[in-house]
C-alpha positions in Angstrom: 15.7 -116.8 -45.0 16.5 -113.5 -47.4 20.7 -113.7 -46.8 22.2 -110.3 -45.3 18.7 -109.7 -43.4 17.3 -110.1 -40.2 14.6 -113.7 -39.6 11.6 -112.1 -39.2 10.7 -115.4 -38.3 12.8 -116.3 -35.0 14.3 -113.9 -32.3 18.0 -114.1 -33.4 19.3 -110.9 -32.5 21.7 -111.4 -35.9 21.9 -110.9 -39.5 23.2 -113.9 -41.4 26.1 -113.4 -44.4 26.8 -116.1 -46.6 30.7 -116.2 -47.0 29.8 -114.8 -50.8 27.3 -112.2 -49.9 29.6 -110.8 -47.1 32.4 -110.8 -49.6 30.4 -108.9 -51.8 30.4 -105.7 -48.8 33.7 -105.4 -49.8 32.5 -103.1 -52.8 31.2 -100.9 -50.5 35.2 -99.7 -48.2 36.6 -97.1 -49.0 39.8 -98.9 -47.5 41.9 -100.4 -50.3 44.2 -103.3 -50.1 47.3 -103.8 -53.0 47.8 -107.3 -53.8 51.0 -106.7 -52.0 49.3 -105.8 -48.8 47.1 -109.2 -49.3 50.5 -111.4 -49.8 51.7 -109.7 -46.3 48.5 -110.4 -44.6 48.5 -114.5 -45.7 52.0 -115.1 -44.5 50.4 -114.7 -41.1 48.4 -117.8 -41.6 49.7 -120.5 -44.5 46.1 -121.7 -44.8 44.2 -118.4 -45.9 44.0 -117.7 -49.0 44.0 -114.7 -51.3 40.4 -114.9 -51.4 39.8 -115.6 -47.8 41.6 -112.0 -47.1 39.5 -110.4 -49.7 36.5 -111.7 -48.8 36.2 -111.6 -45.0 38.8 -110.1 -43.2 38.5 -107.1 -45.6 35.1 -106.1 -44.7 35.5 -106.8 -41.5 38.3 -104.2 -41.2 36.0 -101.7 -42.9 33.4 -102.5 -40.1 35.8 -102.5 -37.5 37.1 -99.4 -39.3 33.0 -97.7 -38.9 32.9 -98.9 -35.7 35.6 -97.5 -34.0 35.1 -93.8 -35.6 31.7 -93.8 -34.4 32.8 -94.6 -30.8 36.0 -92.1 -30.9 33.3 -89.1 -32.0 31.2 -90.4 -29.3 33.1 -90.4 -27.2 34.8 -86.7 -28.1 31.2 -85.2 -28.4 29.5 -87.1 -24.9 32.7 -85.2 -23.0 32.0 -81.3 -24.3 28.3 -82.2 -23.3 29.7 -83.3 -19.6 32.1 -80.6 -19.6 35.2 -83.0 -19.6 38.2 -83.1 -21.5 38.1 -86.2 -23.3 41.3 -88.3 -22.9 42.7 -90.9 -25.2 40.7 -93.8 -24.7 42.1 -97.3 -26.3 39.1 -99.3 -28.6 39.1 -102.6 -27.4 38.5 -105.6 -30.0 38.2 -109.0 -27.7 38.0 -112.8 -29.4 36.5 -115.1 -28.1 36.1 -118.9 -29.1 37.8 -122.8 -28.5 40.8 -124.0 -27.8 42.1 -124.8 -31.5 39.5 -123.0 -33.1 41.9 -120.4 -34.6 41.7 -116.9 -32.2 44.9 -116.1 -32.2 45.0 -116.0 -36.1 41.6 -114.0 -36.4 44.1 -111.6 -33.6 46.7 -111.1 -35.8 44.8 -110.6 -38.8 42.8 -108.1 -36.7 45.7 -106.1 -35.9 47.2 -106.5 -39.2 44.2 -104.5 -40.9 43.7 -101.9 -38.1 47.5 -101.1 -38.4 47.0 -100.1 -42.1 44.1 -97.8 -41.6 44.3 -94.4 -42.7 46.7 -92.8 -39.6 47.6 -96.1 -39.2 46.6 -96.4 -35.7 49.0 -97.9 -33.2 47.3 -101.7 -32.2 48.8 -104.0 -29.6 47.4 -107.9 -28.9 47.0 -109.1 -25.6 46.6 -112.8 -25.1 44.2 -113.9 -21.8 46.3 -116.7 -21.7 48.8 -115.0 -19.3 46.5 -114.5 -17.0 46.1 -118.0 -16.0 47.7 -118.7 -12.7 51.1 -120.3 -12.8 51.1 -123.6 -12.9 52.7 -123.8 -9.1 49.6 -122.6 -7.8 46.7 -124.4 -10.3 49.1 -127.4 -9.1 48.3 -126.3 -5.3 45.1 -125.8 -5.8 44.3 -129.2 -7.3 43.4 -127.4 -10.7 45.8 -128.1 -13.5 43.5 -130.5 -15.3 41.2 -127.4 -15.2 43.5 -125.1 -17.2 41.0 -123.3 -19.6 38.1 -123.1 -17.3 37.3 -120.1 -15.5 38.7 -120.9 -12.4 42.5 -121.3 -13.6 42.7 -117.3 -14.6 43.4 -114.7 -12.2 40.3 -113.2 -13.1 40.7 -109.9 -10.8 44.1 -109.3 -12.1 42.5 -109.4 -15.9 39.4 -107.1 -14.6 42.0 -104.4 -13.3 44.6 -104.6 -16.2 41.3 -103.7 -18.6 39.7 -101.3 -16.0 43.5 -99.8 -16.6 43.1 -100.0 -20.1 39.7 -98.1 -20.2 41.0 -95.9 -17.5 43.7 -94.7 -20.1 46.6 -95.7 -18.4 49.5 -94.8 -20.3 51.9 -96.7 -19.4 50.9 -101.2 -18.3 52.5 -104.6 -18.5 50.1 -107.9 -19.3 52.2 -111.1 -17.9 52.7 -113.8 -20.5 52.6 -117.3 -21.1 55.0 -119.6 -22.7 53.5 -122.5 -25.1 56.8 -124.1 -25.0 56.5 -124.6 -20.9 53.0 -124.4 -20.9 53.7 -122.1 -18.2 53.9 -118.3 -17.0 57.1 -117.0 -17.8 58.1 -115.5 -14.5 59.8 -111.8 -14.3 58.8 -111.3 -17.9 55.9 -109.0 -19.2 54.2 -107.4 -22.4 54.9 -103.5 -22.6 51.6 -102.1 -23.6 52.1 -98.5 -23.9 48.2 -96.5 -24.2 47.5 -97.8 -28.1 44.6 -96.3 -30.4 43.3 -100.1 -30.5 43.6 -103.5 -28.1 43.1 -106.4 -29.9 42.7 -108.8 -26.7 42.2 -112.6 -27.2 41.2 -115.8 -25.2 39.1 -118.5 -23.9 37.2 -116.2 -21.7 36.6 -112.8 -23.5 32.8 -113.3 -23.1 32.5 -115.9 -20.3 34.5 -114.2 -16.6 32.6 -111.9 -14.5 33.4 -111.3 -10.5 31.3 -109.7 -7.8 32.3 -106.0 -7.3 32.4 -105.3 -3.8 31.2 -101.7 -3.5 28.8 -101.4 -6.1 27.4 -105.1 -5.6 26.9 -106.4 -9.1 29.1 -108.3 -11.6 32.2 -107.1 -13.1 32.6 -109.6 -16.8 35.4 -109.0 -18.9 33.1 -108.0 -21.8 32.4 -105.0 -20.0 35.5 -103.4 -21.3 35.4 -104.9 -25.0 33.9 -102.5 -27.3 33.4 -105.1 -30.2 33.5 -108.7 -29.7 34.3 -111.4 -32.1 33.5 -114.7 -31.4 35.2 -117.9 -33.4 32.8 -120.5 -34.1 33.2 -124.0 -35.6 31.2 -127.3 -35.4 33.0 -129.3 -32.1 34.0 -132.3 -34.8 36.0 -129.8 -36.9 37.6 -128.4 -33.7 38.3 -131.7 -32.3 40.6 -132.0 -35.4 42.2 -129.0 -35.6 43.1 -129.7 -31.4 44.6 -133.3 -32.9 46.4 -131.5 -35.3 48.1 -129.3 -33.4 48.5 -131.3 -30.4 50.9 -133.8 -32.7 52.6 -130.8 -34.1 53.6 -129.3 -30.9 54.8 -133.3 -29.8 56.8 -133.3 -32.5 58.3 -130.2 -32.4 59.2 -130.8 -28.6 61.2 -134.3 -29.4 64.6 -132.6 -28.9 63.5 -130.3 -26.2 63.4 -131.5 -22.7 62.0 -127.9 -21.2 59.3 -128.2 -23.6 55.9 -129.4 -21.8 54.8 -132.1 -24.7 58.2 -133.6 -24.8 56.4 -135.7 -22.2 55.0 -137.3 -24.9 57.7 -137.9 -26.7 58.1 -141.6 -26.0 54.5 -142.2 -27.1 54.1 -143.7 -30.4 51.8 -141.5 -32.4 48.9 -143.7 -32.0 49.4 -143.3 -28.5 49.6 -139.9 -28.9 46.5 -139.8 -31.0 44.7 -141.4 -27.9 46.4 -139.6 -25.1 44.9 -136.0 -26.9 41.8 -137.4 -27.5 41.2 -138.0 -24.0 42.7 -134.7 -23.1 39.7 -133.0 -25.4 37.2 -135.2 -23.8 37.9 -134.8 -20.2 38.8 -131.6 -20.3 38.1 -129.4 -23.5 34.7 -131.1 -24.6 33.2 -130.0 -21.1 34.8 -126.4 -21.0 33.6 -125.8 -24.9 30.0 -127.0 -24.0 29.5 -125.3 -20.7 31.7 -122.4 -20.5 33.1 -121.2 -23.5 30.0 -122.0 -26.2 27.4 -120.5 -24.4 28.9 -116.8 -24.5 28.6 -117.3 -28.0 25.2 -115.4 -28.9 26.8 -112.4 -26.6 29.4 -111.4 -29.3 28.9 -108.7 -31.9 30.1 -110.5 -34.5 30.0 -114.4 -35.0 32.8 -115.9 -37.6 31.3 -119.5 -38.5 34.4 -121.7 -39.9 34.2 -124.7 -42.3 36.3 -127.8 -41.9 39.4 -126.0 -43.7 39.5 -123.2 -40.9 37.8 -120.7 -43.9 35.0 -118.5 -42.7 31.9 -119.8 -44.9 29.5 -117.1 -43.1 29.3 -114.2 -40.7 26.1 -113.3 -37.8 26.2 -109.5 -37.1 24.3 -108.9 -34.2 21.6 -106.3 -35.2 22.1 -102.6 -34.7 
């Protein structure tokens, strides 16, 4: 297949980029980055490198960047053709992907790049993650080794904070969640006060939908997400990563009895080992392969990771 073009031979709806050819777009912004700016951006992740910046989050910015001026003149010109005044209208970024798989990295980079555009445009992240019902009531509802999975969100109350969102609402709290407790942090919220761009992040960006009981059709999350952004990685390099960071976060919750993996601090780390490794079998394996991987091919943008978490290619859905 000719790289940067579309398979006339198959019916992907994407364009296929090589991690060097979409580097190479880069040539093409006109948004420019000091080397200072690309220092700043790596301390959010210790494992990206210069080049990783340079070459894929770079143009990606200067897509998002093309993206969301198209939509805000939409959006201005579609309002003097209806008559309307056009209100200030947040552009919505959502990321999709696996547990482990790196979202919430990809988020923060995100933001990082919107915030130094030209005007640099207010951005606040929103993690799905609190939305998930508190653990007192997955507990009552027999759903706590279901955390992750579609039915563990409050799904309504994540339809109506984004219907909020789109509605222009100036002024909205998103509830959080705590991966020290693992755990909803009660009578605390996120302040999100009508940004120029949501970055919002989670298992289930692409995946939720609800009935909507006047108009009788489906309600999905994706509805309000003006460019997705979905996280991809082969399951055996994700599996790793999930290892990884499950034995970092035991570690790190030895001397901590409030933390939820001190649990397992009296497991040796063998033990450990096994004890996460059934935990991605029973319960991530079958929420990756039937809920979470299948939205895949419904993102605008597809970031395909190698076994060190760097993107080695990009699928942009066709225009």
């Amino acid at each position: 297949m000719a790289t940067g073009q579309p398979d006339e031979t198959t019916l992907s709806p994407f364009v296929h980029f090589p991690r060097e050819e979409w580097g190479r777009l880069r040539a093409h912004t006109a948004l420019s980055s000091s080397e200072d700016d690309v220092r700043n951006l790596r301390r959010i992740a210790e494992h990206l490198s210069s080049e990783e910046v340079a070459k894929v989050y770079l143009p990606l910015s200067w897509l998002l960047y093309l993206h969301v001026s198209a939509t805000q003149d939409l959006y201005r010109r579609s309002h003097v053709f209806l008559g309307k005044q056009a209100a200030e209208m947040p552009y919505v970024v959502g990321i999709a992907g696996s547990v482990a798989v790196g979202k919430s990295t990809v988020a923060q980079m995100v933001q990082a790049l919107i915030s130094r555009w030209p005007g640099r445009p207010k951005v606040e992240l929103v993690s799905t993650d609190g939305f998930l019902y508190p653990n007192r009531v997955l507990q009552s509802r027999g759903l706590m080794n279901r955390k992750g999975f579609p039915e563990s969100y409050d799904l309504p109350l994540l339809l109506q904070f984004l219907a909020d969102v789109k509605a222009g609402r100036a002024e909205l709290n998103a509830p959080l969640h705590s991966h020290l407790t693992y755990d909803i942090l009660p009578e605390q919220a996120q302040h999100i006060g009508q940004p120029d761009v949501l970055v919002v992040e989670g298992l289930n960006m692409l995946e939720a939908g609800l009935p909507e009981p006047s108009e009788r059709h489906r309600v999905f999350v994706s509805d309000y997400v003006d460019f997705s952004i979905y996280v991809d990685a082969q399951e055996r390099y994700i599996k790793g990563w999930y290892l990884d960071r499950f034995l970092r976060l035991r570690e790190e919750a030895l001397e901590d009895d409030s933390a939820y993996f001190h649990r397992f601090a009296d497991l040796s780390v063998e033990e450990a080992k096994e004890k996460a490794m059934r935990v991605w079998d029973e319960i991530d394996h079958p929420n990756l392969k039937d809920n979470i991987e299948p939205t895949k091919d419904r993102a605008r943008l597809v970031l395909e990771k190698g076994p060190d978490h760097s993107v080695r290619a990009v699928h942009l859905r066709k225009l």
